[in-house]
Steps between C-alpha positions, in 0.01 A plus 500: 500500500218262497477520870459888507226489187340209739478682799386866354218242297401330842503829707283631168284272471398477903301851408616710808674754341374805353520531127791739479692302746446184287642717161813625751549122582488366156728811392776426765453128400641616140734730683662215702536274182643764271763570797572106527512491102531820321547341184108272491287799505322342171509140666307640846241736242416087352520281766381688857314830419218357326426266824523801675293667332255216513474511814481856559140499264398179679548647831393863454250455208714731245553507118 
């Protein structure tokens, strides 16, 4: 799991995509974990989606 949230952060944080890709990325990201462990939706929401969402306002300037 860490490797997936590293990679959509990396891929993120390189600025290429447009903003509603980025969202779609971080959305499968969650996607792929909740498939690969259906029952740490609470543990993903604590540990990985604030860095993502980090990253998403330090990339594209967003509250």
């Amino acid at each position: 799991m860490r490797i997936v949230v590293n990679l959509t952060l990396n891929v993120i944080s390189q600025g290429n995509l447009p903003y509603v890709e980025a969202l779609e990325l971080v959305a499968a990201t969650r996607r792929v974990a909740l498939q690969l462990f259906p029952d740490k939706a609470e543990t993903y929401d604590l540990i990985y989606a604030p860095k993502l969402a980090r990253i998403m306002r330090e990339v594209y300037r967003v509250q």
